[in-house]
C-alpha positions as CSV (number, residue, x, y, z in Angstrom):
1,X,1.3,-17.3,-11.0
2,X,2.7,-14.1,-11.4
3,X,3.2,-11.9,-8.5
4,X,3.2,-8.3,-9.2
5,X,4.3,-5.5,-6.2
6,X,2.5,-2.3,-7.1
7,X,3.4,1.0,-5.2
8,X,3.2,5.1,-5.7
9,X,3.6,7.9,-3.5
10,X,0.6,9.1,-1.8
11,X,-1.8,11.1,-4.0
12,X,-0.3,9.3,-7.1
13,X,-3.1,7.3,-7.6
14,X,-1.7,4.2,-6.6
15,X,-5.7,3.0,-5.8
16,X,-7.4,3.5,-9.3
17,X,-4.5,2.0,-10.9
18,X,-5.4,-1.3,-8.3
19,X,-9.2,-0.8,-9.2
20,X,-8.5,-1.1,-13.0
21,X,-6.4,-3.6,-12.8
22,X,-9.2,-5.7,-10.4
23,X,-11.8,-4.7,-12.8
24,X,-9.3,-6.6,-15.6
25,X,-8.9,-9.7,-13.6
26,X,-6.1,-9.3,-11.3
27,X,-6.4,-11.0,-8.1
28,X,-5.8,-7.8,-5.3
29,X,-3.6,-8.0,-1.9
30,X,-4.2,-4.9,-0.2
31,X,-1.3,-4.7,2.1
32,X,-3.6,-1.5,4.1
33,X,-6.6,-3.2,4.7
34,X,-5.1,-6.2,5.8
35,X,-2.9,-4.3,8.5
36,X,-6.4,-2.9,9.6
37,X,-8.0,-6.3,9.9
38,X,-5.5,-8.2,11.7
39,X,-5.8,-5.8,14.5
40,X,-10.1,-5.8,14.7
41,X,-11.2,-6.5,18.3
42,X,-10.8,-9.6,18.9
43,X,-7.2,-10.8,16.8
44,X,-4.4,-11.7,18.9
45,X,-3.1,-8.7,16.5
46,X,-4.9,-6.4,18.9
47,X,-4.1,-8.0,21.9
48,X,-0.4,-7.6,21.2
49,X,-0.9,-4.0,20.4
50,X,-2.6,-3.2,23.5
51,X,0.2,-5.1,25.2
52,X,2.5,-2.9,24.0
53,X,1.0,0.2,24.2
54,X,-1.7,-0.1,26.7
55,X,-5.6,0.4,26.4
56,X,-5.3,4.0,26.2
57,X,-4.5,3.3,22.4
58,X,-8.6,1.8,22.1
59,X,-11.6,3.4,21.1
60,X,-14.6,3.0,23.6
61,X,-15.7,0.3,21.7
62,X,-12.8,-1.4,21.6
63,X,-11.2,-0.7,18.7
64,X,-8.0,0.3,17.7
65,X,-8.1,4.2,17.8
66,X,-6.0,4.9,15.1
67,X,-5.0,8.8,15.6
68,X,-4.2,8.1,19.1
69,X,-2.2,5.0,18.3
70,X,-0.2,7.3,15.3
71,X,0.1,10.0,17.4
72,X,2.4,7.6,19.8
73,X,4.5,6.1,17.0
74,X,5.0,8.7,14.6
75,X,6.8,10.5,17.1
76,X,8.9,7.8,18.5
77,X,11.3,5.3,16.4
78,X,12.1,2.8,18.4
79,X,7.9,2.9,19.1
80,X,7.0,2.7,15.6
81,X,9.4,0.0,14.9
82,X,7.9,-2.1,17.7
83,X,4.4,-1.4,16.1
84,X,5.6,-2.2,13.1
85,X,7.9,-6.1,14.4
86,X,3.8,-6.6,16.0
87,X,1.6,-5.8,12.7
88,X,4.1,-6.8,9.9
89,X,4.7,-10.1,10.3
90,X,0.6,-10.8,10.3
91,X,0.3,-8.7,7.8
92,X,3.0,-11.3,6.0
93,X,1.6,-14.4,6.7
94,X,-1.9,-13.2,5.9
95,X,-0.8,-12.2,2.2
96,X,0.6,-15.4,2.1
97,X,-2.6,-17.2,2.8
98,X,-4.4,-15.1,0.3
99,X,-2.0,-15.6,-2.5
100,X,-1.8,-19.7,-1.9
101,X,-5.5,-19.4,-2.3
102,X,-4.9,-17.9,-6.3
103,X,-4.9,-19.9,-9.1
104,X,-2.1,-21.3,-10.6
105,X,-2.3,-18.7,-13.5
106,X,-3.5,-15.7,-11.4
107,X,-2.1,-12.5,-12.0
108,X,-1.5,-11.6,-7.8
109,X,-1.3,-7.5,-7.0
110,X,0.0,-6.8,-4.0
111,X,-0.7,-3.3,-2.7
112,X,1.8,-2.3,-0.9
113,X,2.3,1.6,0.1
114,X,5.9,1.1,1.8
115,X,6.7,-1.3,-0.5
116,X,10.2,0.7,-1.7
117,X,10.5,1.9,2.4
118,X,10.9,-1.8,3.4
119,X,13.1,-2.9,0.5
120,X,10.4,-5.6,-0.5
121,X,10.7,-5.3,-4.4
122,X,12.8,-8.6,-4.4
123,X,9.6,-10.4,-2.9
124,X,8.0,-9.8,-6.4
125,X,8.4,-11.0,-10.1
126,X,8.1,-7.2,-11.2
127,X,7.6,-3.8,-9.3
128,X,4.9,-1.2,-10.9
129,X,5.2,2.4,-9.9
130,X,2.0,4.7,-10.4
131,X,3.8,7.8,-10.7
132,X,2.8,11.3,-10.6
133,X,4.7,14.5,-10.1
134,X,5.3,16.0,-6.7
135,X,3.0,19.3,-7.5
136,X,0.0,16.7,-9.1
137,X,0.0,14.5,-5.5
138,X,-0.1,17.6,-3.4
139,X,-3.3,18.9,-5.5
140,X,-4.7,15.8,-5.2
141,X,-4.2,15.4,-1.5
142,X,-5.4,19.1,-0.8
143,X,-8.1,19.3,-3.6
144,X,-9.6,15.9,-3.7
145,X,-8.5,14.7,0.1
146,X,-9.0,17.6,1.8
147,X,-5.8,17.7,3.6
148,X,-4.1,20.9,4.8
149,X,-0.9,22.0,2.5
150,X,1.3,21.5,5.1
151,X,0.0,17.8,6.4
152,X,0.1,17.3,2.5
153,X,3.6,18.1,2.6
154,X,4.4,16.2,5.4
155,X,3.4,13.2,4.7
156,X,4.5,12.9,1.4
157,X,7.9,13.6,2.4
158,X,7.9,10.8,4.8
159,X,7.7,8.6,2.1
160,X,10.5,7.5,-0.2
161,X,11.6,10.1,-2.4
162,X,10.1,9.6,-6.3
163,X,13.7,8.8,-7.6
164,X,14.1,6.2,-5.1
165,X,10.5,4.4,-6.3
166,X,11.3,4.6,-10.3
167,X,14.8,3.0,-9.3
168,X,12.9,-0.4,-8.3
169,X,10.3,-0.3,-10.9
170,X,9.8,-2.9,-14.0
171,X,6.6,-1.4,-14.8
172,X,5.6,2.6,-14.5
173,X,2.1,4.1,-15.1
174,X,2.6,7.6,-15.5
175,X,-0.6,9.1,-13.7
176,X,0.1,13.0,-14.1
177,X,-2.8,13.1,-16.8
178,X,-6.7,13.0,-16.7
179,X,-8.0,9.5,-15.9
180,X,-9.1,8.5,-19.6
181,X,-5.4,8.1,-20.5
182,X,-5.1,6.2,-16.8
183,X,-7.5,3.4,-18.2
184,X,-5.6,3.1,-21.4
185,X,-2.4,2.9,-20.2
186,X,-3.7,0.0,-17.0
187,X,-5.1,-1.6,-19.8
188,X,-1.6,-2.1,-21.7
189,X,-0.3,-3.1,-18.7
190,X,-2.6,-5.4,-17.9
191,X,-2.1,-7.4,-21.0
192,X,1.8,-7.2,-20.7
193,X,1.1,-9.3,-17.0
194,X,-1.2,-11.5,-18.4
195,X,1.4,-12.6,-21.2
196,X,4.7,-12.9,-18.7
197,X,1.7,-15.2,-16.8
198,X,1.2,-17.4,-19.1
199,X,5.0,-17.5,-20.4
């Protein structure tokens, strides 16, 4: 098995690169949506949540309400890192499962967005970076996203800088072109991984 940590800035692309590489025959660990189910109504995820921030962070359905949930911890470090000492470690063991469940030979992807923020690199046999150039992501977040210039700007910059991601990468995929070139350069990739997994 050959365990693969992909990661890219937001707007970079970091998702197409994922769906290519899917669409080749990697099995995909999507750190996001697993951090979104271990906290559905009903997980002891979600229970420790509302412990720790009380009911006012649920939708009237009784889901997590995400916005109102952010708009506690983005604002408060020490709240953010308790969010994060609740959700994490599920979010660990839940990868975990999924990847035991691969085949001996699979080629594992695992999705992380804060992979560089959390020093997790070392967890991996190689790191790819889906890069793209500061000016590309904000187009792609405004353009294609719809978000403001300045929430553009502020969320990319709450992210490791670009330096600091090609500094833990074995593997980058340069994705400041059209998406034609994307395909063919995934597809290199792709049968790079597939060698080191069978070596």
């Amino acid at each position: 098995m050959l365990k693969v940590g992909l990661t890219g800035g937001i707007g970079a692309g970091k998702s197409e690169v994922s769906r290519l590489l899917v669409a080749a025959g990697a099995v995909l660990i999507d750190a996001d949506k697993i951090a979104r189910e271990v906290v559905e109504p009903g997980t002891p995820g979600l229970a420790a949540v509302v412990e720790a921030f009380g009911a006012d962070v649920l939708a009237p359905d009784g889901s997590l309400d995400r916005p109102k949930l952010g708009a506690v911890v983005f604002a408060d470090a020490e709240k953010l890192a308790a969010l994060n000492a609740i959700v994490h470690p599920l979010v660990g063991a839940r990868s975990a499962e999924l990847e035991q469940a691969a085949s001996g030979d699979a080629v594992v992807v695992h999705d992380v967005p804060l992979l560089t923020e959390n020093g997790l690199a070392p967890l991996y046999d190689l790191v790819i970076v889906v890069d793209a150039s500061p000016a590309t992501q904000l187009d792609r977040l405004v353009r294609l996203r719809g978000m403001s210039e300045e929430d553009a700007r502020a969320r990319m910059a709450a992210q490791a800088t670009r330096e600091k991601r090609l500094e833990i990468a074995d593997i980058v995929i340069d994705n400041d072109g059209p998406l034609d070139g994307l395909a063919e350069r995934v597809a290199e990739v792709w049968a790079d991984l597939e060698r080191r997994a069978r070596a």
